[in-house]
PAKEVEX-698163 format. One record per residue (C-alpha): x, y, z; chain; residue in three letters. Coordinates in nm, 2 decimals, decimal comma. Example, Ala and Ser with C-alpha at 12.3 -4.5 7.8 and 13.67 -1.06 7.14 Angstrom:
+--------+--------+--------+--------+--------+
:      u :      v :      w : chaine : residu :
+--------+--------+--------+--------+--------+
:   1,23 :  -0,45 :   0,78 :      A :    ALA :
:   1,37 :  -0,11 :   0,71 :      A :    SER :
+--------+--------+--------+--------+--------+
END
This chain:
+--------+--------+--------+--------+--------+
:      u :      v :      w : chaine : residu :
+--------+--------+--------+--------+--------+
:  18,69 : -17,59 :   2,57 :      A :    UNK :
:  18,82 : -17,87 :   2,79 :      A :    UNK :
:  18,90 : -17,99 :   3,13 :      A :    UNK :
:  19,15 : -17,83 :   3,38 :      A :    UNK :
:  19,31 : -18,06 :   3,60 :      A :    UNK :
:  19,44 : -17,94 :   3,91 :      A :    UNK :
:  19,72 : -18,07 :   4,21 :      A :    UNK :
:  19,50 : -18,12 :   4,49 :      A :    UNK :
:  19,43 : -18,51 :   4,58 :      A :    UNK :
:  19,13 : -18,37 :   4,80 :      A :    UNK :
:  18,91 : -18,24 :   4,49 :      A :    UNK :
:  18,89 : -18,59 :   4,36 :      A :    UNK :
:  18,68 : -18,70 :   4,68 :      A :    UNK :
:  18,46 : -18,41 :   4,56 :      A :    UNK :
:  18,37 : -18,57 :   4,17 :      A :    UNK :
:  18,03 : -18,51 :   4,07 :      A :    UNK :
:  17,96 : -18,18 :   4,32 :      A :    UNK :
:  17,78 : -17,92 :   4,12 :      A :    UNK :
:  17,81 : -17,55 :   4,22 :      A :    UNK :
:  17,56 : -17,32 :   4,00 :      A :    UNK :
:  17,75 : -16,99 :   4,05 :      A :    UNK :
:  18,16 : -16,95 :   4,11 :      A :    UNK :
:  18,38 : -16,69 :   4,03 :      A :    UNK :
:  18,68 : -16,83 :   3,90 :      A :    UNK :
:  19,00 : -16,65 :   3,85 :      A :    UNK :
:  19,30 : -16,76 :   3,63 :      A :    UNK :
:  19,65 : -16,64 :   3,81 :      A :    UNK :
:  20,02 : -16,67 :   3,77 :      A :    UNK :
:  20,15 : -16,57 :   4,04 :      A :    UNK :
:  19,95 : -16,27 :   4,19 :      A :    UNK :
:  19,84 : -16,16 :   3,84 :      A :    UNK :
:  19,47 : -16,27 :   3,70 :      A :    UNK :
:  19,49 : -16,40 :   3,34 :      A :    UNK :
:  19,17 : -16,40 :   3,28 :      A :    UNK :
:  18,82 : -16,42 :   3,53 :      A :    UNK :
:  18,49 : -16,57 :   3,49 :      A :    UNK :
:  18,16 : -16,67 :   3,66 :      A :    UNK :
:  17,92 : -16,95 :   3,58 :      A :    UNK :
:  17,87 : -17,33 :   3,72 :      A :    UNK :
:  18,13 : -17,56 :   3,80 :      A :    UNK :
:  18,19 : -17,97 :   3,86 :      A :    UNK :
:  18,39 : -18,14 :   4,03 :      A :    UNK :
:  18,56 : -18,42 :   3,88 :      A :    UNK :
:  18,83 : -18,66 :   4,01 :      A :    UNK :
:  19,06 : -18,49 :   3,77 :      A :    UNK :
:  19,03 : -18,16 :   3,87 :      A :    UNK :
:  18,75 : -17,93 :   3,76 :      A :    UNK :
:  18,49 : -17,92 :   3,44 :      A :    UNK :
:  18,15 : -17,72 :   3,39 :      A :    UNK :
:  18,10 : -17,46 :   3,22 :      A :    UNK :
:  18,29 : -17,21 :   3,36 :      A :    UNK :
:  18,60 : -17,44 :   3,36 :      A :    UNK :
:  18,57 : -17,50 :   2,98 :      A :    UNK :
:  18,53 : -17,13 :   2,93 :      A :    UNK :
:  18,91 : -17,03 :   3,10 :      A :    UNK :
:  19,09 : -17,33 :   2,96 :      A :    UNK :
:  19,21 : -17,18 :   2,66 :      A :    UNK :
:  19,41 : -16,99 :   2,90 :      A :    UNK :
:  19,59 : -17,29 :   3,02 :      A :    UNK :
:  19,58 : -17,52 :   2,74 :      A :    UNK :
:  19,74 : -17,23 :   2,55 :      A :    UNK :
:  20,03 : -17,12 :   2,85 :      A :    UNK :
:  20,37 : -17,26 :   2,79 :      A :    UNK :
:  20,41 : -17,35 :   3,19 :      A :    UNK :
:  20,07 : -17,44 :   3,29 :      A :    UNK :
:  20,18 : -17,56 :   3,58 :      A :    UNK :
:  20,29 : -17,17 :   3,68 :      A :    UNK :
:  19,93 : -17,11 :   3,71 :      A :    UNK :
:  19,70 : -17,13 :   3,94 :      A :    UNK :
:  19,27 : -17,14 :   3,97 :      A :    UNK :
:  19,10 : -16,90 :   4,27 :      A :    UNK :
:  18,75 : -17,03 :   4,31 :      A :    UNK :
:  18,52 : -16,77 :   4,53 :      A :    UNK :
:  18,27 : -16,99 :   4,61 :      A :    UNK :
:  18,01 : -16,74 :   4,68 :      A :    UNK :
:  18,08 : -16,44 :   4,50 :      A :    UNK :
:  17,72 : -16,30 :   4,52 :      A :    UNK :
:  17,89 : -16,25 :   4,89 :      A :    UNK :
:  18,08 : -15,96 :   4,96 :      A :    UNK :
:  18,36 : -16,07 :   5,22 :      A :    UNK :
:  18,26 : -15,83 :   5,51 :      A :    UNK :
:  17,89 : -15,93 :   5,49 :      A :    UNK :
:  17,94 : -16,31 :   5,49 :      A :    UNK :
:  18,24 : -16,25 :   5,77 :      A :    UNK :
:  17,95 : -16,06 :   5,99 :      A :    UNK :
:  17,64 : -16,35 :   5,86 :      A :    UNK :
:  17,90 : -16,67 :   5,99 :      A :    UNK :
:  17,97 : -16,48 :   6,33 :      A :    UNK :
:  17,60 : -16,46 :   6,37 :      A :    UNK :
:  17,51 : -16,80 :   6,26 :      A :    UNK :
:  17,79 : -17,00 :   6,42 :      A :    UNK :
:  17,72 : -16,81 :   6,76 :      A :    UNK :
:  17,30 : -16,88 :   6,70 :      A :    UNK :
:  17,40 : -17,23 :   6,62 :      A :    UNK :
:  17,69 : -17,32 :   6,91 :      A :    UNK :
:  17,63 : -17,67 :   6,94 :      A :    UNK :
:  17,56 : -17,74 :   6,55 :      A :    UNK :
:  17,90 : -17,85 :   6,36 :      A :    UNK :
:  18,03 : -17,54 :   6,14 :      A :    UNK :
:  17,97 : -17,78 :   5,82 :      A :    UNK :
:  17,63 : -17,81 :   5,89 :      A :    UNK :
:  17,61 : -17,48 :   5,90 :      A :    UNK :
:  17,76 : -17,40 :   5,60 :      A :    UNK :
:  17,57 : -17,66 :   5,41 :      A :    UNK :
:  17,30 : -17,37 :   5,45 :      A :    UNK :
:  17,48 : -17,23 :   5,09 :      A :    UNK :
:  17,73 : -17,49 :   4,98 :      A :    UNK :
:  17,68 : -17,90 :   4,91 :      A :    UNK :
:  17,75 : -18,07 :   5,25 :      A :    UNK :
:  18,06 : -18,26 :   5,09 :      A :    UNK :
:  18,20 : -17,99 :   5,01 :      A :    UNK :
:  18,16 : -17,78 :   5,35 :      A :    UNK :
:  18,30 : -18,11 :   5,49 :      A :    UNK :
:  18,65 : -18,10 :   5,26 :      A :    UNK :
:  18,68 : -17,76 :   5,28 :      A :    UNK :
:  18,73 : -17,70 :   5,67 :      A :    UNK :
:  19,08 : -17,92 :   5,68 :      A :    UNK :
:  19,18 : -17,66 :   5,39 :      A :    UNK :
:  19,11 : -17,39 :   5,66 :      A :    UNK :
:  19,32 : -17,61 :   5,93 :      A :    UNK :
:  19,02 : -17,65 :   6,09 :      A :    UNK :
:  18,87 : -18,00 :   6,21 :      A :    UNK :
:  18,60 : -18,14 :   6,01 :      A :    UNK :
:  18,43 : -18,18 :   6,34 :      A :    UNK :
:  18,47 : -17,84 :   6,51 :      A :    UNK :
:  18,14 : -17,70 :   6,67 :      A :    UNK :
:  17,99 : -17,36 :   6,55 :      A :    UNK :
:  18,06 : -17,19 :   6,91 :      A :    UNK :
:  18,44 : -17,30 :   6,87 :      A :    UNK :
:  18,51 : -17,10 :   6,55 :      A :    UNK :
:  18,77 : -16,80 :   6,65 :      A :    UNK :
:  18,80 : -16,52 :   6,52 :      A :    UNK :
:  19,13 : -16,61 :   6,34 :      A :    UNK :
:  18,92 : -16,91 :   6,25 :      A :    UNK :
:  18,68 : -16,75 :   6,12 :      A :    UNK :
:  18,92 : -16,52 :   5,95 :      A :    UNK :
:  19,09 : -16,83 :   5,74 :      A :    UNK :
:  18,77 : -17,03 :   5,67 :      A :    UNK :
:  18,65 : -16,67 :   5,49 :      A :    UNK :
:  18,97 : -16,71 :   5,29 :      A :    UNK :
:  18,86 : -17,04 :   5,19 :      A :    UNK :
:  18,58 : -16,96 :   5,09 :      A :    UNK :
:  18,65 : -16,65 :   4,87 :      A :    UNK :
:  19,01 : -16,76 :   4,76 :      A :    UNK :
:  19,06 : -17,14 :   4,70 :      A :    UNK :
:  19,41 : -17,17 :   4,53 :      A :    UNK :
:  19,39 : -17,46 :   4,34 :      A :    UNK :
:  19,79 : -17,53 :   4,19 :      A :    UNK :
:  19,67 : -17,60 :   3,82 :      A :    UNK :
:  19,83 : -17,91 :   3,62 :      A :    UNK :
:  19,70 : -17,89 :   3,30 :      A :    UNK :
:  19,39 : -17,96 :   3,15 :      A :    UNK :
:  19,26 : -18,31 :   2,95 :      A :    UNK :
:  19,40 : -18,23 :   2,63 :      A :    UNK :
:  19,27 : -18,25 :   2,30 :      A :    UNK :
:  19,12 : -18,58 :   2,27 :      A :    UNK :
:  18,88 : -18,42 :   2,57 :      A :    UNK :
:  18,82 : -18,12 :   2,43 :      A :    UNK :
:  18,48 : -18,01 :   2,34 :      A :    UNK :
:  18,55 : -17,75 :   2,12 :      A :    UNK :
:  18,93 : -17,69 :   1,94 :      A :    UNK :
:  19,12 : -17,32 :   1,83 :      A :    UNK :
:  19,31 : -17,28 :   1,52 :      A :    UNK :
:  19,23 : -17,38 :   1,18 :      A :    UNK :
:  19,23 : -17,22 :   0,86 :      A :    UNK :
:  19,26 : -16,85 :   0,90 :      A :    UNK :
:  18,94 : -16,61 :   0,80 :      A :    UNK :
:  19,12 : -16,40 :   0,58 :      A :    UNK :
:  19,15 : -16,69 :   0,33 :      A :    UNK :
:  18,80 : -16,75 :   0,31 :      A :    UNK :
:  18,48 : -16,57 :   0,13 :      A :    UNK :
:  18,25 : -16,50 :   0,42 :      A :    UNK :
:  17,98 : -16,51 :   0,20 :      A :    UNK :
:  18,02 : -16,84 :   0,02 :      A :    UNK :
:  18,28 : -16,99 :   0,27 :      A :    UNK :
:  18,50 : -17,09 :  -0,06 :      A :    UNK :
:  18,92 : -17,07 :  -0,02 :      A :    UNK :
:  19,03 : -16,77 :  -0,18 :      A :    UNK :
:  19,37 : -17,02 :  -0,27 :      A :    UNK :
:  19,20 : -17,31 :  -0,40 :      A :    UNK :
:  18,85 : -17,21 :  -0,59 :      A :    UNK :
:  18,65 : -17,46 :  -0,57 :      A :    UNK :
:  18,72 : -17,57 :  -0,21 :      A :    UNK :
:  18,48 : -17,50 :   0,05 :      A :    UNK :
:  18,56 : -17,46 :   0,45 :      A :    UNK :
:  18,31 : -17,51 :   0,75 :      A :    UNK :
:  18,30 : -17,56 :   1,07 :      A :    UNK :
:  18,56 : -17,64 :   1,31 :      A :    UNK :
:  18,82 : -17,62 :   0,98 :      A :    UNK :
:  18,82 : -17,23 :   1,07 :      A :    UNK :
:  19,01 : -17,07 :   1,29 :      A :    UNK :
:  18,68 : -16,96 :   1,50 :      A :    UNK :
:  18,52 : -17,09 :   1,78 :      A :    UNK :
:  18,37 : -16,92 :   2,11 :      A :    UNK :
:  18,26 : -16,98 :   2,44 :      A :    UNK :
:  18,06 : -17,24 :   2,55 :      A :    UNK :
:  17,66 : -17,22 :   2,49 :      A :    UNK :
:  17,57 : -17,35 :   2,14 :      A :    UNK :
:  17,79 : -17,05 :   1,95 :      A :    UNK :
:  18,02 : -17,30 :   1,83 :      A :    UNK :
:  17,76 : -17,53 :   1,68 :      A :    UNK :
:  17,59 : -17,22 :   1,54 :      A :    UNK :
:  17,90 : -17,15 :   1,37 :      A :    UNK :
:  17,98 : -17,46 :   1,21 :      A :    UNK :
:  17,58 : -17,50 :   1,07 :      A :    UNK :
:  17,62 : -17,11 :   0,93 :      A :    UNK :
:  17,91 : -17,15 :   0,76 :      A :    UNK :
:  17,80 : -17,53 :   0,69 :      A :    UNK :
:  17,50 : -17,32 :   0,53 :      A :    UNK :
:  17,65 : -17,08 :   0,32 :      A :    UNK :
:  17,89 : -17,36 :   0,22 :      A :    UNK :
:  17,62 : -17,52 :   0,08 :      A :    UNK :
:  17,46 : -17,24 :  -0,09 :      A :    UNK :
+--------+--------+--------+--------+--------+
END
């Protein structure tokens, strides 16, 4: 669980944006690695949160992570036809409003603001001016922000670390080695851990527990 950094100089202007509920996607290529949903920071790294954490095994664990790639759909409880049909309506009810302000209706103003270049549009375009085609890209955007992945923040970052000693070589019931009696394993020393959300640090005091039974 750690830290995905990411090749785009324009998230780091973002660092310390929350988002409560993103869709993220893990591709190579065309092909999703793995997808999940949950909240997300920006950082001037790249991207954290919990959602981050949660896909960076796939990357920390890739031998090219730079092949790889992060689609953020930054309002998946949005299907794409009915936001398409809600931002004709509200850009052509709000002409003379700029099209950030009125998507800072559903995401943080900073972000509404960065995001419009990434749709080649101006960051000061008016609602009435958005196009079709405009409209059409900034959609895109929206639902499918490529973000070229780097890597993530490496070990000394991570919250929470794979591999250890392998479960097969330990009694689940007392958490002794079955190779060297007498020696006890907990924790992190295992070859488990989870997701984020306190599973890990319910693992480590179980086993810590029947360790010291």
């Amino acid at each position: 669980l750690v830290p995905i950094t990411v090749d785009a100089p324009w998230v780091g202007a973002l660092r310390g944006v929350t988002l409560p509920d993103v869709g993220v996607r893990v591709l190579e290529g065309d092909v999703s690695l793995r997808a999940d949903r949950g909240s997300l920071l920006f950082a001037h790294f790249g991207l954290s949160g919990p959602v981050i954490l949660d896909l960076s095994r796939v990357v920390s664990g890739h031998p090219q992570p730079r092949s790889l790639a992060l689609e953020l759909d930054l309002l998946p409880s949005w299907k794409d036809a009915d936001l398409d049909e809600h931002l004709r309506v509200e850009t052509a009810a709000a002409g003379k409003k700029q099209l950030a302000a009125v998507l800072a209706a559903h995401l943080p103003r900073r972000l509404c603001d960065a995001l419009l270049p990434q749709a080649g549009l101006p960051a000061e375009r008016r609602a009435a001016a958005l196009s079709r085609p405009d409209r059409g890209r900034l959609l895109d955007r929206l639902k499918r922000l490529r973000l070229p992945v780097t890597g993530t923040l490496g070990f000394g970052r991570a919250e929470v670390t794979a591999g250890g000693v392998a479960l097969g070589e330990v009694d689940s019931r007392t958490m002794q080695s079955k190779l060297a009696p007498g020696l006890f394993i907990a924790g992190e020393l295992l070859d488990l851990d989870g997701p984020i959300g306190g599973y890990n640090f319910q693992a480590a005091w179980s086993t810590g527990w029947l360790a010291g039974g």
